[in-house]
Structure formats: structure tokens, C-alpha cells
N, C-alpha and C positions, 0 to 999 in steps of 0.2 A: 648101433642106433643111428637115426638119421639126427642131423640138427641142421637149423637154418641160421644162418648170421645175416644181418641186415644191415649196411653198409661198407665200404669198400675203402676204410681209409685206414692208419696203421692201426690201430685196435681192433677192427674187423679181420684183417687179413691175418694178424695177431692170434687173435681167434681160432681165425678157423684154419691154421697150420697147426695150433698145439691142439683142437679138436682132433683133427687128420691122425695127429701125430697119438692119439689117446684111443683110436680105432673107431670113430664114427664116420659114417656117408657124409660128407657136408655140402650142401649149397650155400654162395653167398652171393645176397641179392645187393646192387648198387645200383641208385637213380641217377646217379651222371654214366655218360657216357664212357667215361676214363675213371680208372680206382686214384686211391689216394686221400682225399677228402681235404682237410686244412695241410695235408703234406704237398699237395700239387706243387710243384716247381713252376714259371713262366718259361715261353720257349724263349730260347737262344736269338738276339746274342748278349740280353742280359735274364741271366736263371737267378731269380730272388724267389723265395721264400715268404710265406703268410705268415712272417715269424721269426724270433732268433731261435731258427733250429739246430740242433748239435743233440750229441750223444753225451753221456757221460759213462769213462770205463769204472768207473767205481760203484756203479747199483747194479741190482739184481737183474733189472732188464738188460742192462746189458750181456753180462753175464750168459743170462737166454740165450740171447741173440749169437755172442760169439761161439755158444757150444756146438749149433746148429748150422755154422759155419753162414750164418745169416749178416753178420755186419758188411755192407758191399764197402768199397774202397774207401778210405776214411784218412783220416791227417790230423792228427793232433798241432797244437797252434806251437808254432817255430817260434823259434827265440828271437828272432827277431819283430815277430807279432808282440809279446811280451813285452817288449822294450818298449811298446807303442801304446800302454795301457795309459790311459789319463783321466782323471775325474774336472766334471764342473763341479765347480765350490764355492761358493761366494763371485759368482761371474768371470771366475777365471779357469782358466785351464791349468792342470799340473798335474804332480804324485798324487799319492795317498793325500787323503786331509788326516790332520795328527787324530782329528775328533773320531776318522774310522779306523786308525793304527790301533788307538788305545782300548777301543771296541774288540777289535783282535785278535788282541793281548789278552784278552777274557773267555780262553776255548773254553775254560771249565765249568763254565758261567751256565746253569738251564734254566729256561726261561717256562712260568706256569702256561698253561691253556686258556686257565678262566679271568682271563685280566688281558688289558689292550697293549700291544707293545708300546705306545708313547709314554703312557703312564709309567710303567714295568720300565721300558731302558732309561727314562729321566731319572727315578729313584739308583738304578744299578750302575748306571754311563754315566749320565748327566746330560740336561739339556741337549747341550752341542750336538754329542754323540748319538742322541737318541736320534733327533734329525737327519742329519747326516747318514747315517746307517740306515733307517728307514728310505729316505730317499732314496741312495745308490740301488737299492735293491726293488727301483723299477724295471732292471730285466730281468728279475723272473716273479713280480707282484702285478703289475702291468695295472696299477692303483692308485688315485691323485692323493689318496690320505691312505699309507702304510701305517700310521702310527694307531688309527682304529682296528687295525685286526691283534687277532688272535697274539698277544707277546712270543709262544711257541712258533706260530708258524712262522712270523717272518726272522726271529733267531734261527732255529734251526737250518734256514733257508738264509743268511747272513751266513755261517758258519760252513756251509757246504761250498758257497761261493767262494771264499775265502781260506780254503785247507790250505795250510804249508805244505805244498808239495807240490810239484808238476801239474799245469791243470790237465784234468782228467777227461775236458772237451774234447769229441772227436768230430770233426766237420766232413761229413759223406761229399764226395766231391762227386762234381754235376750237379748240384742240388738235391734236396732230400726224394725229388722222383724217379733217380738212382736207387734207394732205399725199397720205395716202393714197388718198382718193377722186378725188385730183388726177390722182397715178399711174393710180389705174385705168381714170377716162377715157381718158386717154391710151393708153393698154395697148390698149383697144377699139378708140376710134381706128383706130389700128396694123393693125388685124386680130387680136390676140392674143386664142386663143379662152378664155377664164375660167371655170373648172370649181369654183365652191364646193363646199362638205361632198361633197368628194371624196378619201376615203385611200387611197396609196398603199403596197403592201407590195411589200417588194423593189424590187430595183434596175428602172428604168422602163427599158426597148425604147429603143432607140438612140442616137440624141444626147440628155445631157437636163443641166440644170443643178438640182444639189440647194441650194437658197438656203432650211436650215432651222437650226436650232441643232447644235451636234457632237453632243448626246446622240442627238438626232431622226435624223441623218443617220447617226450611228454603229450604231444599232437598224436604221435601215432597209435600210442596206446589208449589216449583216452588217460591218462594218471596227472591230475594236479599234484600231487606230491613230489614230483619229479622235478626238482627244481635250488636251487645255489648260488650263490655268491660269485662271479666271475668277472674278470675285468671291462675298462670302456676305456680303449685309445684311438688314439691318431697313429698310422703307419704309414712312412713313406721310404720308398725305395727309388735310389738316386741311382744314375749313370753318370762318371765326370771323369773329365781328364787327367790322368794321374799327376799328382804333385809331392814333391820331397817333403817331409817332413810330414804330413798328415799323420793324424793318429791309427791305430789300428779298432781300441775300443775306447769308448769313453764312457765312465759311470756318470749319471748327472745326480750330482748329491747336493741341489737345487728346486730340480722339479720333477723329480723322480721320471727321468727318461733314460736313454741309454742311445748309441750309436758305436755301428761296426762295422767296419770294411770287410766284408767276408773275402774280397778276393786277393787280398794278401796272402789266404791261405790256399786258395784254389783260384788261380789267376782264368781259367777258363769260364767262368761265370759273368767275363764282361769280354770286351772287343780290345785288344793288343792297347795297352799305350791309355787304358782307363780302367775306370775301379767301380766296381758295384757296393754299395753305401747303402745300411738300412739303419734308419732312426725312430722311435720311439715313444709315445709321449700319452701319458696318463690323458684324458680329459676329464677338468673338473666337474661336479655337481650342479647341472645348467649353465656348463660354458657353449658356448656357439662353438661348431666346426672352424669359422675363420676365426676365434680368437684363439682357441687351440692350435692352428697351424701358424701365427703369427710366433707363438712363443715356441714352439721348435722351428721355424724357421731360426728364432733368436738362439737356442744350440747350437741348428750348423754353421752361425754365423760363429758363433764361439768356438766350434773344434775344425774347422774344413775353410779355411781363410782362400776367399774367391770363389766357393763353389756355386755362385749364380752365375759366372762368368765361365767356367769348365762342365757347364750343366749338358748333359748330351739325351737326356733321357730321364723320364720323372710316374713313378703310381703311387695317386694317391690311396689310403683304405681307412676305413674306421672301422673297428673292428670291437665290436659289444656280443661277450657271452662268449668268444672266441679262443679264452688263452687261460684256461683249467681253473680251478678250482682255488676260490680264499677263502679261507675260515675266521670265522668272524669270532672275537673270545666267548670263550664256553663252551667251542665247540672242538672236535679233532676232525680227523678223515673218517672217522668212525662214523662220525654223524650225517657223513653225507647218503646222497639214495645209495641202498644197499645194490650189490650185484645180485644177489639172489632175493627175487621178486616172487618165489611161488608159482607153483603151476607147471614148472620144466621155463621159465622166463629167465634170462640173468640180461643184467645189461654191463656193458664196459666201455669206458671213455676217461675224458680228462679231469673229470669233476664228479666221480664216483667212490663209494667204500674204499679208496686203496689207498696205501702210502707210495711217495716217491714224490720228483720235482719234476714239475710242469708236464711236459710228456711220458713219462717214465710211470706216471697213473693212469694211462691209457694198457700203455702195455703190463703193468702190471694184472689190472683188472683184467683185459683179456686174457690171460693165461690161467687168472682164477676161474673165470667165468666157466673155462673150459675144462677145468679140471673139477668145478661144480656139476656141469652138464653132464659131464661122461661119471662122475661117480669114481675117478680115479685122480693119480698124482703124476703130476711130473717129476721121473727122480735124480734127472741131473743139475738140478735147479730149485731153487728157492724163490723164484720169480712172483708166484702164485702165493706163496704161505702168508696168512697175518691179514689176507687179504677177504671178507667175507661179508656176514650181513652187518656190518657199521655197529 
């Protein structure tokens, strides 16, 4: 069967390798010039990220990905990154705060759906804790008030952050458009025929998988329904002269932001003798862009001592609708817009039917979508399963 996939970023490509891989003709069509989408890297000689992106070896996407011999070169975070973890807490820097130890300590602890996490962790944590945890868990909520979603999602999502065990982060080195030129070989490979600076208006002729963002897909189909809950930040990515003692990550369990030296892990990402640094920061409910960048500026003045003075390089971005999918209480992933839309339509991205964290709902959907399309399963993987109409 033929199918069309309509964009070129990891969900797309996603797509349309496990289509290939299921025996369909596939075209996928891309409006920029270059594939990738939110995974684009910047060129050299500093490669940042639209994102704190990382792999995780412990979900099902991954799994995919490693069977098919698809993970390109990767580096789990060295122990001596580890040593460089720090949280903002009460405007200090340091350990753990006790308020998120004793949070924890409560792996057995499930949290409802239909109730808000503040409420839900003050009654089970306590006050402190409920903040506190809510908070930290601005790098992967990217939310100025965590304590109004969903008590399940951001537990679950505390908890995955936090396993006793080795982190399971793997950091694609070169930046993630290492990753994606990985896909696209592969893609070719396949047969899958690759159509760059190709846009697509209206709904595409027959089978086709739409793996774009819900605004993208909601414009192009013509669907108001097509629509979610997803973050509104401030993103900046520093270039600075390397200095001792800097942290490696830091959780803000303050103002629910986050900062990380990616190139502790992959020193090629910046220029000999400096560090590539990306920082994070919810923006509130009718805050101005300058009052937003004032108070992470107030961060990196708290975890990066001097970095106005070791500044060698600076992108700003705000970044609204960009960083997947929150569920607001009442709701799961179920409820988001389904992948299968009727008609031979599925769509796959970050803020669709599927479970997983932050990215890892992009590639999930894609693999369902595609095992939707073609009428078949993928069977060295569970990638796809549990993943359907919401």
C-alpha cells in the first residue's frame, strides 16, 4: 500500500521507517528545507538543542530504536556529571532538599488522575513537599503552576525522574541532528522516498500519517479539535568559559526551571576551554518576555557564578505549544486527539493518544500510527501497543 507521512521530524521519520518496515511505498513530505523539526541541532561551534533532549534506555521507544540498530552514538551521564547535580531551593544552591528526599521515599505512593497534583501531594507529602516536587519537575513540565495538573501526571513523571538506579539518560552526541540523519538514512535505506521544501495543503490523497505539531495539523486539516494543553517558556542557550566547580544540572525547586551543561557529557558541542549551558524557565500567566528573562537570568546568577563575565555566545527563544503534551486533572493520554482519525488519517507527535515522557510520545505514536496504517504489528517491540484512539 502506498502511505504519505507529512513532516520530517523524529515522529515523521519514525513513521515512515516502521511504515517501510510493515511493507508500504512511503513518501514523506517536509516544508523546510532540512528534516528534523524541533530536533534541528544549531551548526557548530556551539550545537544546542530546542530542548533538554536525551533518550531514555528504559521505555519502549527506546527499545525500538536499539533493535533496529537506530540509536546513533550516545553517552550516558558520567559519574562525575552526577556529582554536579544541584537543586535551587529557597535561593540557594545545594543537594537534594529533604522536602524532595521524603517525596522519594514514597515509590509506592499512585497518584489519582482526576484531582490536581497540589491538592493531592499537600494531603499525601505535605505542603513543603508538594512545592518542592512540583517545581523541580520543570524539566520535563515546562509549566509556571505544576501543582494545577493532573496529580498522575506529574507523579508519575517525579517518579521516573527520580528511579534509584543509574540514570537511564542517554545524550546522542553531536546533538540530536546526529539522531536525525541517523533516521533519515535509514528512511532511504527503506525505500522511503524524501521530499524536502515540500508543503503540503489540505488533507493528503489516501493513506497518510500527519507527524506535525496539533497547530500544524489542526491548520492543515481544517480540524478544531485538534488541540492540548502544552507548555509557555523562556529558552536560553549560553556559550561561557569553562570554570571549576560549575554545576552539571541543576533542578529549580523555586521557579520551576532547570539548567544543564550538556557539554560535560559531549565536550564537542562548544569550542575547546568552554561549556555549552541551556536554561529553562516556565513563563507565568501574563508575564512579559523581560520579566521572564530577568528571573532566569536570577538562576544563572545562582548556579553559574560570573557567567556574564565568561559569556561568549547567547539564543534567546520562547518557545509556546513546543514541549508535548500536559494533562490537566480528569484527564490521561487517552484523552488527548486520537492517532486514528478515520478515513486511512492517523496523526503522531508529542501531544497525541500515547503514553511516554516528553519525546518518547512522538515516537511512540509514530510506530502506532504505522502499525494502524498498514493493518499489521511490529513484533520485536512493544513500542506501538496501548497506543490507539485515546
Amino acid at each position: 500500500m502506498d502511505i504519505t507521512v507529512v513532516g520530517g521530524g523524529l515522529a515523521g521519520l519514525t513513521a515512515a521507517i516502521a511504515s517501510a518496515e510493515l511493507g508500504a511505498n512511503v513518501t514523506l513530505w517536509e516544508s523546510h528545507r532540512t528534516l528534523g523539526g524541533r530536533a534541528r541541532s544549531t551548526e557548530p561551534p556551539y550545537v544546542a538543542n530546542d530542548g533538554p533532549h536525551v533518550l531514555y534506555s528504559d521505555s519502549a521507544p527506546y527499545a525500538w530504536l536499539r533493535e533496529r540498530d537506530l540509536v546513533p552514538r550516545a553517552r550516558a551521564m558520567p559519574a562525575r556529571a552526577a556529582l554536579g547535580v544541584r537543586w535551587r531551593y529557597r535561593g540557594s544552591l545545594g543537594g537534594p532538599p529533604a522536602a524532595v528526599l521524603r517525596a522519594a521515599a514514597r515509590r509506592g505512593l499512585r497518584a489519582p488522575h482526576d484531582r490536581d497534583f497540589g491538592s493531592w501531594a499537600s494531603e499525601e507529602l505535605g505542603a513543603e513537599s508538594a512545592r518542592a516536587v512540583g517545581a523541580m519537575m520543570g524539566v520535563a513540565l515546562f509549566h509556571a503552576e505544576p501543582g494545577t495538573l493532573s496529580a498522575a501526571f506529574v507523579w508519575e513523571r517525579f517518579l521516573r525522574v527520580t528511579r534509584p538506579a543509574w540514570p537511564s539518560a542517554r545524550y546522542v552526541l553531536g546533538g540530536w541532528s546526529a539522531l536525525v540523519d541517523h533516521l533519515a538514512d535509514r528512511a532511504r535505506e527503506a525505500g522511503v522516498r524524501i521530499e524536502p521544501g515540500s508543503r503540503v495543503d489540505g488533507r493528503p490523497q489516501g493513506t497518510a500519517i500527519v507527524a506535525t505539531s496539533l497547530d500544524s495539523a489542526r491548520a492543515l486539516l481544517g480540524d478544531p479539535s485538534l488541540t492540548w494543553q502544552s507548555g509557555h517558556t523562556l529558552m536560553v542557550d549560553l556559550g561561557v568559559r569553562r570554570r571549576s566547580g560549575d554545576p552539571f544540572l541543576v533542578f529549580d525547586s523555586d521557579e520551576c526551571g532547570f539548567l544543564e551543561r550538556y557539554s560535560v557529557v559531549d565536550p564537542t558541542l562548544a569550542p575547546t576551554g568552554e561549556d555549552l549551558v541551556q536554561a529553562q524557565l516556565p513563563v507565568r500567566p501574563g508575564e512579559s518576555r523581560a520579566a521572564t528573562t530577568a528571573r532566569l537570568e536570577g538562576l544563572l546568577d545562582t548556579a553559574l557564578a560570573g557567567w556574564r563575565d565568561r559569556l561568549t555566545w547567547r539564543r534567546d527563544q520562547v518557545a509556546r505549544g513546543r514541549t508535548g503534551a500536559l494533562d490537566p486533572p480528569g484527564t490521561t493520554w487517552r484523552d488527548r486527539p486520537a492517532i486514528d482519525r478515520g478515513d486511512g488519517l492517523y496523526l503522531a507527535g508529542d501531544a497525541v493518544a500515547a503514553p511516554g515522557l516528553l519525546g518518547e510520545v512522538a515516537l511512540t505514536s509514530a510506530v502506532r500510527a504505522a502499525e494502524l496504517a498498514t493493518g499489521r504489528s511490529t513484533s520485536r517491540t512493544g513500542a506501538g501497543s496501548g497506543a490507539g484512539r485515546g
